[in-house]
N, C-alpha and C positions, 0 to 999 in steps of 0.2 A: 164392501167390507175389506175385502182383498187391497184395492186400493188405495184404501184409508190408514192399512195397515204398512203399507209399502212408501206411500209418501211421509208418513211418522220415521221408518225405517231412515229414507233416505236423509230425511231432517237428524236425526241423532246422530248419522256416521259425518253430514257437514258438519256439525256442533264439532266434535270431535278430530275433524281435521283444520278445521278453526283453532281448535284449541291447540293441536299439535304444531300449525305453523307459527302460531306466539309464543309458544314454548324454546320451538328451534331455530324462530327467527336469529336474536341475540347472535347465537351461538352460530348462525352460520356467518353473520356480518365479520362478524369474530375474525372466523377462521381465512373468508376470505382477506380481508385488511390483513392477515399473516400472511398471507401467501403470497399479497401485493408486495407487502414492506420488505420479505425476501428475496422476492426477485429485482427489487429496486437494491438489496445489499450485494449479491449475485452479480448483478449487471449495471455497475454504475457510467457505462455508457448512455444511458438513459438518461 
């Protein structure tokens, strides 16, 4: 029971960090490609 109860558990917090890294994927591709393109304006010895 215990067990049954804890592998449900650990299934719903994956679901959930699933869910949270398609959420924040996007937005971190984002930020990274900003911070590329900055430093490529930054340092155009590159």
């Amino acid at each position: 029971m215990y067990t049954a109860a804890r592998i449900k558990n650990d299934d719903m917090v994956m679901k959930q960090s699933h869910l949270f890294l398609a959420i924040s994927e996007p937005f971190l591709t984002i930020i990274i490609s900003f911070f590329i393109f900055q430093s490529l304006l930054f340092f155009p010895a590159f």
